[in-house]
C-alpha positions in Angstrom: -6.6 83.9 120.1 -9.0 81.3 120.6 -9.6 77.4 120.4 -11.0 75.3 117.6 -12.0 71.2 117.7 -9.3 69.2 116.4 -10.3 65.9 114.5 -10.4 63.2 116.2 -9.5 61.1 112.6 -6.0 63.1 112.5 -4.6 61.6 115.6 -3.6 58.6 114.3 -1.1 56.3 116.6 0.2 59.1 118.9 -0.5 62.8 119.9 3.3 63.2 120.0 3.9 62.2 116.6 1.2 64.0 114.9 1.3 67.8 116.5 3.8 69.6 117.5 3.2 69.7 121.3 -0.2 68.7 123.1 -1.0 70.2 126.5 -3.1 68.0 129.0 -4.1 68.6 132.5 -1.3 67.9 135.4 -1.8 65.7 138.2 -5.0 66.2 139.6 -6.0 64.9 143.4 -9.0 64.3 145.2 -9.2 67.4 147.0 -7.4 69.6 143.6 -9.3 72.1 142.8 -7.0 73.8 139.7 -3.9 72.7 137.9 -2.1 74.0 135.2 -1.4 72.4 131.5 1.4 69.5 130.9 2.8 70.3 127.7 3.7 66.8 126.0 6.6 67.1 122.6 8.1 65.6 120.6 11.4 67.9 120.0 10.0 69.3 117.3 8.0 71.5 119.0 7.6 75.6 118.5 7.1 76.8 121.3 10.6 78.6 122.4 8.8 80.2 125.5 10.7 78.2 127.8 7.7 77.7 129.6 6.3 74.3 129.4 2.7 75.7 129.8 2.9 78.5 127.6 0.7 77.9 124.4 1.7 78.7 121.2 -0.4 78.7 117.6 -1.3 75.3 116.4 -0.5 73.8 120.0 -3.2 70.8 120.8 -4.9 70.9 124.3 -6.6 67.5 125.7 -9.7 68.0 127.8 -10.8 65.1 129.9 -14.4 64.1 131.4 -15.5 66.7 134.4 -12.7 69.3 133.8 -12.7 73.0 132.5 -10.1 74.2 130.2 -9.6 77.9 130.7 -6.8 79.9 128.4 -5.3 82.6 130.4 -4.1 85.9 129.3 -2.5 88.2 132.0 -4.9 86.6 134.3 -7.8 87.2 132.3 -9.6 84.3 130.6 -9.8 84.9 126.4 -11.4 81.4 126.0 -12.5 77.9 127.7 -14.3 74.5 127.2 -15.9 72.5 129.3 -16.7 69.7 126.8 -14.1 66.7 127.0 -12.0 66.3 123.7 -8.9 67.6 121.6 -8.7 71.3 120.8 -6.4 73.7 118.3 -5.0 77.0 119.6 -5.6 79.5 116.7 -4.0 82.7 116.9 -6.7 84.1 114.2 -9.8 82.9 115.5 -11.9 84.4 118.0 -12.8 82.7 121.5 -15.1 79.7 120.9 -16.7 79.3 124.4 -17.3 76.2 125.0 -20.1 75.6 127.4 -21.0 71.7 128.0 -22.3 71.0 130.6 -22.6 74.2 132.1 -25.3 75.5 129.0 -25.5 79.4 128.7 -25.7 79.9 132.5 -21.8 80.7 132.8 -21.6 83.6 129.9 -22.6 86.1 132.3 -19.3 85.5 134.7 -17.6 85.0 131.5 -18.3 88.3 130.8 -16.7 89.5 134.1 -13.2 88.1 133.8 -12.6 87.9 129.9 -9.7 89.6 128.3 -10.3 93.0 127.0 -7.6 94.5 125.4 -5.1 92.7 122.9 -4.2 89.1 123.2 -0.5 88.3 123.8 1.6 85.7 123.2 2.2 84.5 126.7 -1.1 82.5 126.9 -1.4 79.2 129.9 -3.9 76.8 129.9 -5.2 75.7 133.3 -7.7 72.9 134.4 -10.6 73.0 136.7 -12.1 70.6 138.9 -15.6 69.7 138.1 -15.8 66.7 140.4 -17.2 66.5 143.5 -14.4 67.7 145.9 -14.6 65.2 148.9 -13.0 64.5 152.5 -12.5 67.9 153.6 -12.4 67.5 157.0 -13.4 69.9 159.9 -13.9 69.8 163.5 -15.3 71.9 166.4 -13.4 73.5 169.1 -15.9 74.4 171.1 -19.0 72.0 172.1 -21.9 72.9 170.2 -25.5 73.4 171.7 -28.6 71.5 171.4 -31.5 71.2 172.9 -33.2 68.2 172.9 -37.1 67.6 173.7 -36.6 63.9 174.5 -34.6 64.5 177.1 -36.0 67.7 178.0 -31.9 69.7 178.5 -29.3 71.7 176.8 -27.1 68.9 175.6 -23.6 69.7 174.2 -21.5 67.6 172.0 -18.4 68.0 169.9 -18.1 67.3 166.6 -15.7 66.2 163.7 -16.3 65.0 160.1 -16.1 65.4 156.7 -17.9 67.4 154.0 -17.7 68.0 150.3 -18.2 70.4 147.8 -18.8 70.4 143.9 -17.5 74.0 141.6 -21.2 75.4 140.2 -19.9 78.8 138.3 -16.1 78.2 137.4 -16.0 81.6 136.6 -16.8 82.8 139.9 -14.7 80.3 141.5 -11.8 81.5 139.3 -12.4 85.0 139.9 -13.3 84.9 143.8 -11.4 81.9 145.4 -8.4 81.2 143.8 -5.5 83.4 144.1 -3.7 85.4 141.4 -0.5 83.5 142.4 -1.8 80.2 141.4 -1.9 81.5 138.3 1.0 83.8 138.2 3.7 81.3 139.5 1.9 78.4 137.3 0.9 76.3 140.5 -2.0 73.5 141.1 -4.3 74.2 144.2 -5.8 72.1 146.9 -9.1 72.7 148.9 -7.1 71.8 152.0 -4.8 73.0 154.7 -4.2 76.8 155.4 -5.9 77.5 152.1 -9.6 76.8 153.6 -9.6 78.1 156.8 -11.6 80.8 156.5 -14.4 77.9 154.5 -13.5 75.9 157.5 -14.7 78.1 160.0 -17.6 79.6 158.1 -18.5 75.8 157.7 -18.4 75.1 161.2 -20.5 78.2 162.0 -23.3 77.5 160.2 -23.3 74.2 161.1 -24.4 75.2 164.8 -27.4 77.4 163.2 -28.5 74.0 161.7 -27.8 72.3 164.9 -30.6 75.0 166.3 -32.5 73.9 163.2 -32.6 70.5 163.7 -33.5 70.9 167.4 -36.0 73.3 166.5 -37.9 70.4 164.3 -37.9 68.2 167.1 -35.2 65.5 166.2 -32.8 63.7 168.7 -29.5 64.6 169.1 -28.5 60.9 169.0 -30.2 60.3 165.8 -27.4 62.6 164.1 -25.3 60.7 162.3 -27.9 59.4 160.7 -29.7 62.4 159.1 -26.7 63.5 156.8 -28.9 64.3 154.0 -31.3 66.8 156.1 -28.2 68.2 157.6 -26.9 68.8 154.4 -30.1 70.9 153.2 -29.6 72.9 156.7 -26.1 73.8 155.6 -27.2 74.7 151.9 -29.7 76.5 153.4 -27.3 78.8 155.3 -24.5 78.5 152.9 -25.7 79.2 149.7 -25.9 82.9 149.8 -22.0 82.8 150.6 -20.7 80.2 148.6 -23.0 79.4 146.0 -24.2 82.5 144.5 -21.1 84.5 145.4 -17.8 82.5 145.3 -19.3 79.7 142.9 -19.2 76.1 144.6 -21.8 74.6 147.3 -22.1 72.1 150.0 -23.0 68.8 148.6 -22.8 66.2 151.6 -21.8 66.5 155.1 -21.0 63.4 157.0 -20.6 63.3 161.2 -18.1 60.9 162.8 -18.8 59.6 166.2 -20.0 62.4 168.1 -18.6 63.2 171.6 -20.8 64.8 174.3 -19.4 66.9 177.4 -19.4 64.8 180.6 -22.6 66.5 181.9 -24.3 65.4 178.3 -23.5 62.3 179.0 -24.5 61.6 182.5 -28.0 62.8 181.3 -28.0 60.9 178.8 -27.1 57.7 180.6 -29.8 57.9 183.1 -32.3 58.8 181.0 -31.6 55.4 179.8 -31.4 53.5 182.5 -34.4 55.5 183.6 -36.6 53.9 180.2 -35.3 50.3 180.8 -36.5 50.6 184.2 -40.0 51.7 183.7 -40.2 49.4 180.3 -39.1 46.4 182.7 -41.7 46.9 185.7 -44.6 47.3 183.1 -44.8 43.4 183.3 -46.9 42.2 186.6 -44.1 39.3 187.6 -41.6 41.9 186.7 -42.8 44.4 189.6 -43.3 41.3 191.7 -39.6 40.1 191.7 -38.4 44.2 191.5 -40.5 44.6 195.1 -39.3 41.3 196.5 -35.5 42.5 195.8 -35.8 45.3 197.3 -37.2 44.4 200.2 -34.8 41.5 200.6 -32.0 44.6 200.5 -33.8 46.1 203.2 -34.1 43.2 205.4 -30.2 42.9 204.5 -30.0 46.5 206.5 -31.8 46.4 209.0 -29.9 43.0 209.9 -26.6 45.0 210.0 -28.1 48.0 211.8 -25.7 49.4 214.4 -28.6 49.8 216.9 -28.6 46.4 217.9 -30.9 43.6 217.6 -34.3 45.4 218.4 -34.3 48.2 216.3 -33.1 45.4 213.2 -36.2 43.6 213.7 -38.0 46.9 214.4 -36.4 47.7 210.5 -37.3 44.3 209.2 -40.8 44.8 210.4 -41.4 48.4 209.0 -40.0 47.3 205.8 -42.2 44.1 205.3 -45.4 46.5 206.0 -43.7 48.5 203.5 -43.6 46.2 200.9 -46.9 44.7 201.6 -48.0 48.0 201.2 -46.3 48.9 197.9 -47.2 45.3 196.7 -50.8 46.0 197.4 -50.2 49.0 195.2 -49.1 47.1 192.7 -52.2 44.5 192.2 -54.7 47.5 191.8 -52.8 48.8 189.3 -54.8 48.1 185.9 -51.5 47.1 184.1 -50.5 44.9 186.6 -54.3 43.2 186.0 -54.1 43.0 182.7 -50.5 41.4 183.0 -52.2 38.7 185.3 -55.0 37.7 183.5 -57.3 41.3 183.6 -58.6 40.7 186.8 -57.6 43.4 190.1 -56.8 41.5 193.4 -59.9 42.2 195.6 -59.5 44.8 198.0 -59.6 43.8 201.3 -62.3 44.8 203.3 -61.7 46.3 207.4 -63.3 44.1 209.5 -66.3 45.3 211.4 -66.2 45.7 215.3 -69.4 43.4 216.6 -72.6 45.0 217.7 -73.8 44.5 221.0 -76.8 42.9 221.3 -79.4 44.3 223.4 -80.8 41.9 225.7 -83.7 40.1 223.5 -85.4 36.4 222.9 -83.6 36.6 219.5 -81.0 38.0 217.7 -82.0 41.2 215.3 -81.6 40.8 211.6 -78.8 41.5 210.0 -78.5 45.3 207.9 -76.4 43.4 205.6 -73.3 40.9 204.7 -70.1 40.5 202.7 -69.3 37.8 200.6 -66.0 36.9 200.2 -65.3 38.1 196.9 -65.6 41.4 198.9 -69.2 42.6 197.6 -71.6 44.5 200.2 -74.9 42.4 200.0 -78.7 42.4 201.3 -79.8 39.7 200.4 -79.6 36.1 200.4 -77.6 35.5 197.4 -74.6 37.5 196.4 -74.9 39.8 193.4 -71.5 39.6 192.4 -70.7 36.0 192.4 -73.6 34.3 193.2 -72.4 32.7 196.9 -75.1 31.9 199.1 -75.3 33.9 202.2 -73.6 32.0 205.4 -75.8 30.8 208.1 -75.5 33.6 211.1 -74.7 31.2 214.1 -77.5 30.0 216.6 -77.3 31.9 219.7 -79.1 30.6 223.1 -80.3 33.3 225.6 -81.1 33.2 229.3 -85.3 32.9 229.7 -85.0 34.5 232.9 -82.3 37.6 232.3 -81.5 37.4 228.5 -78.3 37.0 228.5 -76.1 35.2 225.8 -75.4 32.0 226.8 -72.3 30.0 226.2 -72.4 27.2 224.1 -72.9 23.7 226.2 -73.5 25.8 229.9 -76.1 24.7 231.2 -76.7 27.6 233.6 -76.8 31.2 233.0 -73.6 33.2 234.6 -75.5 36.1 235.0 -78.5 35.0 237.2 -77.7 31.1 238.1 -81.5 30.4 236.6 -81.1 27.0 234.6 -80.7 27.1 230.4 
């Protein structure tokens, strides 16, 4: 028995009016993978079967767009189509094959579930899927690893989404996923509920060896959600082998819904962020300024409250403010706080210089050197930094007698009463 193109002239105004009985597909969902035939009559019909999916010769069959007809002997498939249209079950011709869209790369399962003995007259027609199978949802039970590089830990989430899957080789499909009493009892079948479990949990499986993947490659764990389509060649990569080449459908998108991480995760997570506004806000000069001031305004705050009593507050609130003139001093030598303040460094204040004794002489001895106050060391008259002229060293009088300094305006010297 096989199946023959009907013409598409001989319809006319109804199917029901111009054959016998035509079979079509029955209800087929979203997630349906496999239904069986609808026979349509018109009373006239010849199949006495009792079986409304039971074909008899000269019975039509209507194939739609993405679907597989298969005809069904004992379980066994004598012929198929995968080409949309109207076909004619011939009890004297031999199987046609039908390949569409599926070219010659399907006659080598065909050749491992076809009929091989003598056809009988209990023949079903059933309907595959071709479509992409979507919203099949799965979840994890357990967190899943992942180290991320950014943050520099072991991060675990949870996750929940959806992924879909498209039928590559009906033939394997037929032969390795669905069961014999879908066919037997005459029964549509759904990629869903108890049916994918096992799917489920390989899914899920493999999805934290392309977690490891993904980490491996350096990506962020928050940039997930967004990266469906290089997740989905992680899961091919690991899936294929199983579901692909053996059991004849793939992966064809996977889709993550609002991950959740574990409490840990998250605190990490958190101040890492508040971590990066921080430094990202005290990059800017002013910013480091008014962060400084705030802080040390807190501190005064606390040492004004100390339990101590009054002397060890202000002994707080005077530790603090050398504190924060320290830290501020920090602050101004750092090269980005210059270049946020016009690329100049606050001069560095220069310790001041115990005075030299002078040994008793008529005049004072020249000085080694001087700084100006832009802070430059100088020896000689002009500095070589800005230019400043060198201050006038003050006019010292000196005793003519003892030689000792004199005061300014005495008229006599302390030291030995002779007259200045």
């Amino acid at each position: 028995m096989g199946i023959i193109k009907a013409a598409i002239g001989a319809i006319g105004g109804g199917l029901a009016d111009t054959w016998l009985e035509v079979i079509e597909p029955d209800d087929m969902g979203k997630n349906t993978v496999i239904v069986p035939g609808k026979m349509i009559t018109n009373g006239r019909s010849s199949n006495t079967k009792g079986t409304s999916n039971v074909v008899s010769n000269g019975s039509k069959i209507h194939v739609f767009d993405h679907q597989m007809m298969i005809l069904v002997d004992n379980g066994k498939i004598v012929d198929y189509t995968c080409e949309p249209g109207l076909y004619t079950v011939s009890m004297s011709s031999t199987p046609s094959l039908f390949n569409g869209q599926f070219g010659d790369t399907i006659k080598e399962s065909f050749s491992r579930v076809k009929y091989g003995g003598i056809p009988s007259n209990t023949q079903r027609v059933f309907f595959i899927n071709l479509k992409e199978i979507k919203d099949i949802m799965f979840g994890t039970s357990n967190p899943v690893q992942y180290y991320d590089s950014f943050y520099e830990a072991e991060l675990f989430m949870r996750l929940h989404g959806t992924y879909s899957i498209r039928i590559t080789d009906p033939f394997k499909f037929y032969q390795e996923v669905i069961p014999g009493e879908v066919i037997t009892n005459n029964k549509s079948l759904d990629f869903s509920g108890e049916f994918i479990r096992q799917y489920n949990d390989e899914f899920v499986s493999e999805l934290s060896a392309a977690f490891n993947q993904y980490s491996a490659d350096g990506n962020r764990i928050s940039f997930i959600t967004s990266k469906t389509r290089e997740l989905r060649k992680y899961m091919a990569d690991g899936l294929d082998p199983e579901w692909k080449d053996l059991r004849g459908f793939e992966i064809v998108s996977v889709a993550i819904k609002n991950p959740s991480y574990s409490d840990k995760s998250q605190a990490i997570i958190d101040s890492r962020a508040e971590m990066g506004a921080k430094v990202s806000y005290l990059r800017d000069g002013a910013n480091q300024q008014a962060y400084v001031a705030a802080n040390i305004s807190e501190g005064i705050k606390a040492a004004g409250s100390n339990t101590g009593g009054a002397t060890n507050a202000f002994m707080g609130m005077g530790f603090g403010q050398m504190m924060g003139g320290n830290m501020m001093g920090g602050y101004m030598q750092n090269p980005q706080y210059a270049a946020a303040n016009g690329g100049q460094q606050q001069p560095q204040q220069q310790p001041q210089q115990a005075p030299q004794q002078q040994a008793p002489q008529q005049q004072a001895a020249p000085a080694q050197g001087w700084t100006c106050q832009c802070g430059t060391q100088n020896t000689g008259n002009f500095c070589m930094n800005c230019g400043s002229k060198k201050p006038e060293a003050p006019k010292k009088r000196f005793c003519q007698n003892c030689g000792n300094e004199l005061a300014e305006g005495a008229k006599f010297c302390p030291n030995c009463g002779n007259k200045a």
